[in-house]
C-alpha positions in Angstrom: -24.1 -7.4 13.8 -24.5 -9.3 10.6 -22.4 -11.9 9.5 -20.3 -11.6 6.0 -21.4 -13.5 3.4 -18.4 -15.0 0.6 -20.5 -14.1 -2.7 -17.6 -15.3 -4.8 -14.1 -15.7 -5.2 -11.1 -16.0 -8.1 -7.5 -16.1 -8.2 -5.7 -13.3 -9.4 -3.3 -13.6 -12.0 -0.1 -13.6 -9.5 -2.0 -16.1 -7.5 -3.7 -14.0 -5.0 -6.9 -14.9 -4.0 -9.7 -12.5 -4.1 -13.1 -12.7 -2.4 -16.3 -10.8 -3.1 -18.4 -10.7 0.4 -21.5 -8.6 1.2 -22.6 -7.9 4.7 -26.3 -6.1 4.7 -25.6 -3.0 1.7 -22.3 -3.1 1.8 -20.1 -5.1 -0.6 -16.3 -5.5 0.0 -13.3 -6.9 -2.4 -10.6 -8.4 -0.2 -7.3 -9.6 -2.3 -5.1 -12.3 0.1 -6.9 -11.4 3.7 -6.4 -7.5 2.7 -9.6 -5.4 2.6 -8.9 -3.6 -1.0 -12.3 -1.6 -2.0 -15.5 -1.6 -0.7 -18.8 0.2 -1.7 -18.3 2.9 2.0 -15.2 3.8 -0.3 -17.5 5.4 -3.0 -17.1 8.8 -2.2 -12.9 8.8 -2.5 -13.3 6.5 -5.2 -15.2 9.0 -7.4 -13.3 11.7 -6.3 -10.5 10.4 -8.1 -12.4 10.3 -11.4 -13.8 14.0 -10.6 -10.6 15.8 -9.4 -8.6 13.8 -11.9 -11.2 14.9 -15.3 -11.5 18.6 -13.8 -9.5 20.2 -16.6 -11.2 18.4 -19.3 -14.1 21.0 -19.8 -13.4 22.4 -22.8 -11.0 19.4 -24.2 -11.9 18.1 -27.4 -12.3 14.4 -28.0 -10.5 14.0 -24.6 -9.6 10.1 -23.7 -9.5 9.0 -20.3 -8.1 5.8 -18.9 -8.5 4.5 -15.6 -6.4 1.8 -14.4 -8.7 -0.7 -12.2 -12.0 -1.2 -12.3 -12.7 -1.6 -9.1 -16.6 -1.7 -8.2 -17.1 1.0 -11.0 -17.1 4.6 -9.0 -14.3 6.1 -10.6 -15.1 4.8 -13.9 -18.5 6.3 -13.7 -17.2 9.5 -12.0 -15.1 10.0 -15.1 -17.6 9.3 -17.7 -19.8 11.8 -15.5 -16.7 14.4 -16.0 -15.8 13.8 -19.7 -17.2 16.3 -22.3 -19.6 14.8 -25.2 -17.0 12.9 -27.2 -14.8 11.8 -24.9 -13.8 8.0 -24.2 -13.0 6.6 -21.2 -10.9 3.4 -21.4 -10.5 1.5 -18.2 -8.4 -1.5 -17.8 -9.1 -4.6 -15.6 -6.4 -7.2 -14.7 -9.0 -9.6 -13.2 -11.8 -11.0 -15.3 -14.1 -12.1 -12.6 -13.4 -8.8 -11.6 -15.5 -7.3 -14.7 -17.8 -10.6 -14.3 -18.8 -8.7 -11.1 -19.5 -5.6 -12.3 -21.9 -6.9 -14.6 -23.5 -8.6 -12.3 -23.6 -8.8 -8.6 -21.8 -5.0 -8.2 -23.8 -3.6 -11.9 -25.9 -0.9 -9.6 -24.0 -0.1 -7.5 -22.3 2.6 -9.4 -25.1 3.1 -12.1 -23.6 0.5 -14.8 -20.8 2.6 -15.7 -19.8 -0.9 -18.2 -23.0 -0.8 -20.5 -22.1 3.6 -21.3 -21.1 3.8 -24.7 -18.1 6.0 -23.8 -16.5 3.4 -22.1 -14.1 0.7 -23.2 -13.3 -1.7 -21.4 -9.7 -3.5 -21.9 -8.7 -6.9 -20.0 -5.5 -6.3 -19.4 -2.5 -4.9 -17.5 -3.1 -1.1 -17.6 0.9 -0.8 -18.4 -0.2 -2.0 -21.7 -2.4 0.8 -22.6 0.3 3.1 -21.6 2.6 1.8 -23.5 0.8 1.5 -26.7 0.6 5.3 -27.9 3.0 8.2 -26.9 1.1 11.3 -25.6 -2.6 9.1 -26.0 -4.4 10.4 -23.0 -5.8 14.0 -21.3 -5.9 12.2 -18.1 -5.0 8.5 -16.5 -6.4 7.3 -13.4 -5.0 5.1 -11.0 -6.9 2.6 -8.1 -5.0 -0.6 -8.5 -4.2 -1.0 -4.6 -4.3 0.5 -1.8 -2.1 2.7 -2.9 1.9 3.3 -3.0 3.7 1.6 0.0 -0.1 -0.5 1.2 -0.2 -3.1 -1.6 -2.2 -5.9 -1.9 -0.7 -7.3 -5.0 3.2 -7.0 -5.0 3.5 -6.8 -8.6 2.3 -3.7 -8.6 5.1 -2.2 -6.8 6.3 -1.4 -10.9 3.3 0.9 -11.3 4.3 3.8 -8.3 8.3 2.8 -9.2 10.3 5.7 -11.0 9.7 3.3 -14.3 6.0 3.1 -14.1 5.7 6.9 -12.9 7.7 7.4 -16.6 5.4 5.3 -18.1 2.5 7.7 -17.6 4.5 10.5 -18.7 4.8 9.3 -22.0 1.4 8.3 -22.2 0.0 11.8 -21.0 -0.7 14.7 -23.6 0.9 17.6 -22.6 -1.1 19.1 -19.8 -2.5 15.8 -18.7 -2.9 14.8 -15.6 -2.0 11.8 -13.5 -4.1 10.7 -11.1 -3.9 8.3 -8.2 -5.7 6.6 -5.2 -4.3 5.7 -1.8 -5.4 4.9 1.3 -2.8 7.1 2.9 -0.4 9.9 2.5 3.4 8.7 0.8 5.8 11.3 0.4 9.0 9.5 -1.0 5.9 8.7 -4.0 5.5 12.9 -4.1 8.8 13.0 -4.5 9.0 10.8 -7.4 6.3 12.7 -8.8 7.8 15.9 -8.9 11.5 14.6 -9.8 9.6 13.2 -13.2 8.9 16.7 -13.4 5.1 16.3 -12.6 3.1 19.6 -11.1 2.3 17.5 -7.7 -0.5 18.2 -5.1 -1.8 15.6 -2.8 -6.0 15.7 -2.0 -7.1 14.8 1.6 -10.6 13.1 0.5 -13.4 11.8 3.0 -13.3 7.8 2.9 -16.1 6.4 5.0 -15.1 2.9 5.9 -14.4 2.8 10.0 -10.8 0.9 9.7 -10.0 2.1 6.4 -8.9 5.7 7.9 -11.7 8.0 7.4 -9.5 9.9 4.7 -8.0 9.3 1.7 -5.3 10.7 -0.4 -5.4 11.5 -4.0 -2.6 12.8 -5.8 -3.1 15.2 -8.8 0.1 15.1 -10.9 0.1 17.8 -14.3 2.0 17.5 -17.0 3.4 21.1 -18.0 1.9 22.2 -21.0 5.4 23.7 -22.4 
C-alpha cells in the first residue's frame, strides 16, 4: 500500500493544526489527527449542494452560501444547481485552506473558485449570517464532521440552539438549511424542528472505508407563511 505524503500544513485559527496529505489519487484534510474531508467524500459532499439548491429552479436571483470550503464539491455542486443569476457565496475560516483550492486541490472539483457566480469570503460563516436578515434561498453547511463529531470545538456554536437561530434569520422564507455529517444526531433534529424548521434527515453514499460508507444530510425548510 502506498505511503501518505504531508503536502502541506497550517494552523487553524483556534490553534489546530491541519494537514493536507495525498496517498496515490486521493487527497485528505486531517484537522488535530482527525480525518475531516477527503476527495472519496465527493459524492456526499455534493450531495449537500444538490439536495440543499433543489428548490431553487425557478428562484429569481437566488443567493446561496455555503459555509466551508472544503476541497470545493459542494461549492461546485451548488453553482451546478443555481439558476442563471444566482450567487453562491461560500465562506472559508482557513486561508491556506483557499490557498489549496487554487492550487494543489483546483481540479479536483472543476475550479469551482475561478466561476464568476461565486464569492468567496475569508471569514467565519456566522458573519455572513449575521449581516442581512432573510439574505439567502439556501445556506449550506460542511464545517466538521458534523454535529456531535467535531474537529474544531469552536464550532460547537454553529449546531447550538443560537447558531441554528442564526440561520433562521438569515434564510428567506422558504429557504432551506442545509447540513453535512458524518453520522445521524437526533438531539440536532430536534433542535431543528423546535426552531420550527420542516426537518428530514438524507442517508447519502460516502465512499471512504473508515469514514462509514453513509452519510447524513439534513434538509431543514423554512415555512413559507
Amino acid at each position: 500500500m502506498l505511503a501518505w505524503e504531508e503536502l502541506a500544513t497550517t494552523t487553524a485559527p483556534d490553534g489546530v493544526r491541519l494537514e493536507l496529505r495525498r496517498r496515490g489519487h486521493e487527497y485528505l484534510i486531517r484537522a488535530g489527527g482527525i480525518e475531516l474531508m477527503s476527495n472519496q467524500d465527493e459524492s456526499s459532499s455534493r450531495s449537500l449542494g444538490t439536495l440543499g439548491c433543489a428548490h431553487l429552479p425557478g428562484v429569481k436571483a437566488a443567493r446561496v452560501l455555503v459555509g466551508g470550503l472544503g476541497m470545493g464539491y459542494t461549492l461546485r455542486a451548488a453553482l451546478d444547481s443555481v439558476p442563471a443569476g444566482g450567487v453562491v457565496e461560500v465562506a472559508e475560516l482557513v486561508a491556506a485552506v483557499v490557498e489549496w483550492n487554487r492550487g494543489l486541490l483546483a481540479d479536483l472539483a472543476g475550479r469551482p473558485l475561478e466561476d464568476p457566480r461565486s464569492e468567496l469570503h475569508l471569514g467565519d460563516v456566522r458573519a455572513r449570517m449575521r449581516a442581512l436578515p432573510s439574505r439567502y434561498d439556501a445556506i449550506l453547511l460542511d464545517v466538521d464532521n458534523g454535529p456531535s463529531a467535531l474537529a474544531h470545538k469552536a464550532n460547537n456554536a454553529l449546531y447550538s440552539s443560537r447558531g441554528l437561530e442564526m440561520a433562521w434569520l438569515a434564510l428567506k422564507p422558504g429557504g432551506v438549511f442545509g447540513v453535512w455529517s458524518i453520522s445521524d444526531d437526533h438531539r440536532f433534529t430536534a433542535r431543528l424542528k423546535r426552531q420550527g424548521f420542516e426537518t428530514r434527515a438524507e442517508r447519502v453514499h460516502g465512499s471512504r472505508i473508515g469514514r462509514g460508507r453513509f452519510h447524513v444530510i439534513w434538509l431543514a425548510r423554512k415555512p413559507s407563511g
